[in-house]
N, C-alpha and C positions, 0 to 999 in steps of 0.2 A: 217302428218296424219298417222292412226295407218292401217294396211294388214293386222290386224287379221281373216278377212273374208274372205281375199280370197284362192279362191280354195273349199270351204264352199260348193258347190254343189255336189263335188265330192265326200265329206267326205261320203255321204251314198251309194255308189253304192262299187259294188265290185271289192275289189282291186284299188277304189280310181280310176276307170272307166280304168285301163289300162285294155290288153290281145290285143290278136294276129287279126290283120284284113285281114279281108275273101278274102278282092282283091291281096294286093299286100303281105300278105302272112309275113308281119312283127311283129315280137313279142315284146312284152312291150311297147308297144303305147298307146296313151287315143286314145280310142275308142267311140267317143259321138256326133257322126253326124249317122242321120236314114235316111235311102235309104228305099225306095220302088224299090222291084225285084222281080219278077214271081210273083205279088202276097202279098209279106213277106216284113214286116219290117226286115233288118237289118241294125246293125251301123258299121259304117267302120270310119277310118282316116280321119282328115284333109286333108291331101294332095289325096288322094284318091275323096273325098268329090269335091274339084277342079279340080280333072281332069278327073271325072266322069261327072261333071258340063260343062267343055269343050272341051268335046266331043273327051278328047284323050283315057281316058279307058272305058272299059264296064265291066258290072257286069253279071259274068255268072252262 
């Protein structure tokens, strides 16, 4: 079967959904999971995403 698709959602965002995430502060990452904090959407990491989820980091 042909992958020409994939990845297809990211082709519209910018830079292809990487830049730097707010929690742990690394650069060049896909950045496309959205948190609710104070208030505010932001998006942060996968891995951030799961240990925001269990309960090892917090978003401040």
């Amino acid at each position: 079967m042909s992958k020409a698709h994939r990845g297809k959602g990211l082709r519209d965002q910018v830079s292809w959904g990487r830049g730097t995430c707010p929690v742990c502060k690394r650069d060049n990452v896909k950045i496309l999971y959205e948190l609710e904090a104070d208030g505010n959407k932001i998006k942060i990491c996968k891995t951030c995403k799961a240990a925001v989820a269990h309960g090892k980091k917090s978003v401040s």
